[in-house]
N, C-alpha and C positions, 0 to 999 in steps of 0.2 A: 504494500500500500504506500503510496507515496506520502510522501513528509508534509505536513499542512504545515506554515510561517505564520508565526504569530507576531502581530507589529500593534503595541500602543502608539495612540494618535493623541498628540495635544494639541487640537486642533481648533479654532471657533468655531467653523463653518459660515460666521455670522456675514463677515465680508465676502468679496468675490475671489478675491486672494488666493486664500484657505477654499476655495470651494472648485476652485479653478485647480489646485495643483492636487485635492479630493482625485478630483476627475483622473487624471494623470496615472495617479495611486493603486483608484480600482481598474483600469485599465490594462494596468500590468500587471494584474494580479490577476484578472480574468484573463490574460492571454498565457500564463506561466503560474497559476495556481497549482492546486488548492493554498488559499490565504485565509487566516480569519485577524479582524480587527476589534480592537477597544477602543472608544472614543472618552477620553476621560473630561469630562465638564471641566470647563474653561475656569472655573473657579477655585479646583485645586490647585491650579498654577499662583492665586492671588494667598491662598490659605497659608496661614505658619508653618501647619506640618504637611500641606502638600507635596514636599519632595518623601515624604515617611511614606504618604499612601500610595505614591507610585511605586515608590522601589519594593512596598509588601505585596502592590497587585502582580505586579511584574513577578515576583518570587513565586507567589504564588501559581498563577496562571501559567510558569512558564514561557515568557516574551524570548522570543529571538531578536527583537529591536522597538529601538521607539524613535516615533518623528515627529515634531512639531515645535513650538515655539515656547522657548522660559526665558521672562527677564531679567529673573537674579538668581542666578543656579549659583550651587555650592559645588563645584565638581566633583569632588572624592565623595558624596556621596551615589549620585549616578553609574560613575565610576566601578562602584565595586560591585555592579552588576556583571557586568563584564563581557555586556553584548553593544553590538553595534548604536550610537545613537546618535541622531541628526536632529542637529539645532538649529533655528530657524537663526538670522543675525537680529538683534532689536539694541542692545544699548554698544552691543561690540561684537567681533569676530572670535568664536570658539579657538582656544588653543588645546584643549583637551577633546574636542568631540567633534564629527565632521561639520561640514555648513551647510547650512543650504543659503546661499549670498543669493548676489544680486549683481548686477552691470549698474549699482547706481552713479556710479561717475557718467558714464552714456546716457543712462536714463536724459539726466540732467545737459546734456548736450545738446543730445535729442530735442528737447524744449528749446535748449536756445537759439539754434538753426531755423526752428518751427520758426518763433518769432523773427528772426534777423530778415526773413523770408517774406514778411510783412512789414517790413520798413521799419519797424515798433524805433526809437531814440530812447526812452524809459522803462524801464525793467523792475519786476521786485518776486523777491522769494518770499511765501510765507510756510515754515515749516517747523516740526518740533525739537526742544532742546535734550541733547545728550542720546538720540538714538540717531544710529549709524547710517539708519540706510536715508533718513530726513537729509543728514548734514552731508554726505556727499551726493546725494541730487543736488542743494545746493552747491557744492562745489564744482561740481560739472557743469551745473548751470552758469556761477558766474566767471569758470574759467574759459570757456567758450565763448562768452559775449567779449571778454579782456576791455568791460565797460564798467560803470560804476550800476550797483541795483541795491537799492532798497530793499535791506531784510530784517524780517520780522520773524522769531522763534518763539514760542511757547512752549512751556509743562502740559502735559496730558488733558487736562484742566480748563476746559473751554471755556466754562462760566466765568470763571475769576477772571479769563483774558479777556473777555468779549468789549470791556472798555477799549481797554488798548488799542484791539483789533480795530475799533472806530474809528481812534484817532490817529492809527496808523494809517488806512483807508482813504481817509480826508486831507491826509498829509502831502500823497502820491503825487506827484505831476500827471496831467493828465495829456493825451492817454495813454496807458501802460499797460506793459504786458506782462502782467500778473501768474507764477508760475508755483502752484500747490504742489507739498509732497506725497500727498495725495488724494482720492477724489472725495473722501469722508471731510477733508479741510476745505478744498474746492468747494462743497458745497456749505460748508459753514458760511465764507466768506462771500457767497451768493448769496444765503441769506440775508446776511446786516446790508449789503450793498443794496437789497432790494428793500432790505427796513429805513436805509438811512438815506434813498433816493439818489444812488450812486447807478450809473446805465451800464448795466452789460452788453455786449461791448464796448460800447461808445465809448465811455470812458474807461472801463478795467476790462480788458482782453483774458478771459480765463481759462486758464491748463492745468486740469488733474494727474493724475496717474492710478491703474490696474482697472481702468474702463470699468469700472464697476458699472452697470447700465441701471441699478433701482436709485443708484445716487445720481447720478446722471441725471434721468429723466423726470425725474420730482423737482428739479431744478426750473426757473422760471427765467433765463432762457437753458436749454439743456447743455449741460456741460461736454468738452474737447476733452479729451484723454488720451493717456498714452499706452496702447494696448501690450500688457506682458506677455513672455511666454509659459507661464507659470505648469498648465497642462504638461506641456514636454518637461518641466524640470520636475514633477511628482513621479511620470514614469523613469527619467533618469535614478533620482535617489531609488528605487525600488529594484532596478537594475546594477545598482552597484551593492546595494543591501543582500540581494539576493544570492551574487559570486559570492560576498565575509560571510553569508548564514552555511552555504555549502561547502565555501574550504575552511572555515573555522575560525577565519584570520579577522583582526579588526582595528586595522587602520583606519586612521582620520583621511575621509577626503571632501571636497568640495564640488558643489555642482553649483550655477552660477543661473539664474535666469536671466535671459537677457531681452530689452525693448522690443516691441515686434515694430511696430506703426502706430501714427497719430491716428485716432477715429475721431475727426472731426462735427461738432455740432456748432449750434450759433453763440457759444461765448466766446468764441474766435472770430468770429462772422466780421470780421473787419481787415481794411490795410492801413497801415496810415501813409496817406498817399494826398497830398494837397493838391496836386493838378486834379482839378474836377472829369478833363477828357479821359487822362488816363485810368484814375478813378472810376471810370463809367465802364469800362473796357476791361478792368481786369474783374471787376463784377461781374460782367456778361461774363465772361469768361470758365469765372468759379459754376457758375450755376448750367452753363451749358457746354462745356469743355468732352462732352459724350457725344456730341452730335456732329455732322459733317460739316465744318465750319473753314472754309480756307482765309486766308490775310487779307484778302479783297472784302470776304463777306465782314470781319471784323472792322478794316477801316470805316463801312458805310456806319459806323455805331457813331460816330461823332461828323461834326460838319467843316472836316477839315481834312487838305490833301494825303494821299497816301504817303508822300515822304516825311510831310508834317506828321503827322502820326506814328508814323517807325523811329523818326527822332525823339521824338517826346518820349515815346514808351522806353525805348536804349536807355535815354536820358535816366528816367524815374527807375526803370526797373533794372538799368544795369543787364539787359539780354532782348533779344528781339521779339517779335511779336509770336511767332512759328515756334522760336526754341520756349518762351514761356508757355505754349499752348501744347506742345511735348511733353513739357515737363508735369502740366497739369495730371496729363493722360498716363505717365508713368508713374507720379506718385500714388493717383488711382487701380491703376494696375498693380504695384508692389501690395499696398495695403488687401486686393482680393487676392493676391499669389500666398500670403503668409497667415491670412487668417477663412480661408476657403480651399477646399483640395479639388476645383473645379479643372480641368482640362485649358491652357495656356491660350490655345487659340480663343477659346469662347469667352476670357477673362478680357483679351486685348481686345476682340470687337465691341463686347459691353463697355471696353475705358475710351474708344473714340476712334482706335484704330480701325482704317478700313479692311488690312490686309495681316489679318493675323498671323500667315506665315513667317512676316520680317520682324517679329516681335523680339526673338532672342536677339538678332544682331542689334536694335537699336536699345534695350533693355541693356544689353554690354555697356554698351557705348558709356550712358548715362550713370550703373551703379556696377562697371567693374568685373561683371560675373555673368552668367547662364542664369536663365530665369530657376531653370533648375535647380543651380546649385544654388543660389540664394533661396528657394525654399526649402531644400535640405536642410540650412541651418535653422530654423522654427517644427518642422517637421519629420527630424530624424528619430525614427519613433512606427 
């Protein structure tokens, strides 16, 4: 009879996060079982002797490993279980027990590219104080603008900040491009913006992170996020869990989730772009960059010559009319290649392309790689 793997989960499930890298978990347990799991209430983690009732369940029950997230472990307690266990990062990086990390430096990149790509001059971070993965999304974020941004950090603590947060808010230059750690703060700061009669986007440009979609769309305008790949990194850890249960061995390692794509809603829904022509134009653009649109049909959007027109836009947007309307069509494209496992060709005619055959070549061109293998890296699994 084959061996059943027994894995404690300390998991919330409450966020998308944890429910997204769930997903991942039983996936490889359904394709490489028999698995059985314990979900231990999120509260033992908060308890005194929560580390006592884990390590008796675990004795107990017999665990081959445990995975999820503790924010003040003691390690030689865990420790003298003496099976494999994978800590989620929150206030630092395990040196006693593998990780399950993160690309937040990228993450935070990610964001700032997003903006620099919208003209944004004003930038601000708001995120939490003394956990890991908040303070290097900020730092990625503002090592990639190499501009000055407004940052604002809080404790856990939302109520005691919510002053603050006001008068951080009203302080901002306006308008700015506002970049949460993630989408549960996104939408805090959507709230007061919307109590204290601050315009989304108009004046604050807002970007979440882990696409949470119930935070998202309760949001009043719906929130931008930066979609993870957390699925692939739950079946990863369950995959290297599984080699240490079978040869016995249990080394520390690391598995890393990294940013897939922006999923864009309307608290981005803006550029900051002063020429009102061009202005008018990269709007048509956004909203109809799917449809068969050539550089002629685009100049007739304002009342001015075609060269006038290519100047202005080189000017403002720093690229031409064609290679910005490319660009539209490929970031459209990347975003269904990494988070859809639809067939390349039917991907490219839905993002604007006429001729889905030439898709790899001009897909190289623009990110480097074979549409292919850039979804390999989200999808190896």
């Amino acid at each position: 009879m084959e061996r059943v793997v027994k894995v404690i989960l300390l998991l919330d499930v409450s966020g998308e996060f944890d429910r997204k890298l769930l997903r991942g978990i039983v996936r490889y347990s359904q394709e490489h079982g028999p698995w059985q799991f314990y979900r231990m209430p999120s509260w033992f983690r908060r308890d005194a002797n929560g580390e006592k009732h884990i390590l008796e369940w675990a004795r107990k029950w017999k665990a081959d490993a445990i995975v999820g997230r503790w924010n003040s472990l003691r390690p030689p307690l865990l420790k003298s279980l003496g099976i494999p266990i994978v800590l989620q990062n929150y206030q630092t990086r395990s040196t006693t027990y593998s990780n399950l990390t993160g690309d937040y430096l990228g993450t935070g990149r990610m964001a700032a590219r997003f903006f620099r790509k919208r003209l944004f001059s004003h930038f601000a971070y708001f995120g939490l104080k003394g956990i890991i993965w908040s303070e290097e999304r900020r730092q990625g974020f503002v090592e990639e603008l190499g501009a000055d941004v407004s940052v604002l950090e809080i404790s856990d603590n939302q109520a005691a900040a919510r002053k603050s947060i006001v008068r951080w808010l009203h302080s901002l230059p306006k308008p700015v491009a506002l970049f949460c750690c993630d989408d549960a703060h996104a939408l805090l700061i959507s709230e007061i913006c919307k109590l204290e009669s601050i315009a989304v986007p108009e004046e604050i440009a807002l970007l979440g992170v882990d696409n949470d979609e119930l935070y998202c769309a309760i949001s009043d305008p719906p929130i931008s996020s930066i979609e993870l790949n957390e699925e692939q990194g739950g079946y990863l850890i369950c995959s290297q869990l599984h080699r240490q249960i079978l040869s016995g061995t249990n080394e520390p390692f690391s598995v890393t989730i990294t940013p897939k794509c922006i999923i864009e809603r309307q608290s981005t829904d803006r550029h900051n772009i002063s020429d009102s022509y061009v202005a008018a134009i990269v709007r048509h653009l956004s909203e109809h960059f799917r449809e068969d649109l050539s550089v002629d049909d685009i100049v007739k959007l304002v009342p001015l010559s075609k060269r006038s027109v290519e100047l202005r836009f080189r000017s403002v947007m720093g690229t031409t009319l064609y290679q910005y309307l490319t660009q539209l069509r490929i970031e459209h494209f990347t975003r269904l290649l990494v988070t859809t496992d639809r067939a390349l060709e039917d991907i490219a005619i839905e993002s604007g392309f006429k001729d889905g055959s030439n898709i790899s070549r001009i897909f190289r061109r623009y990110q480097g790689c074979s549409p292919s293998e850039y979804r390999k890296q989200f999808f190896a699994f």
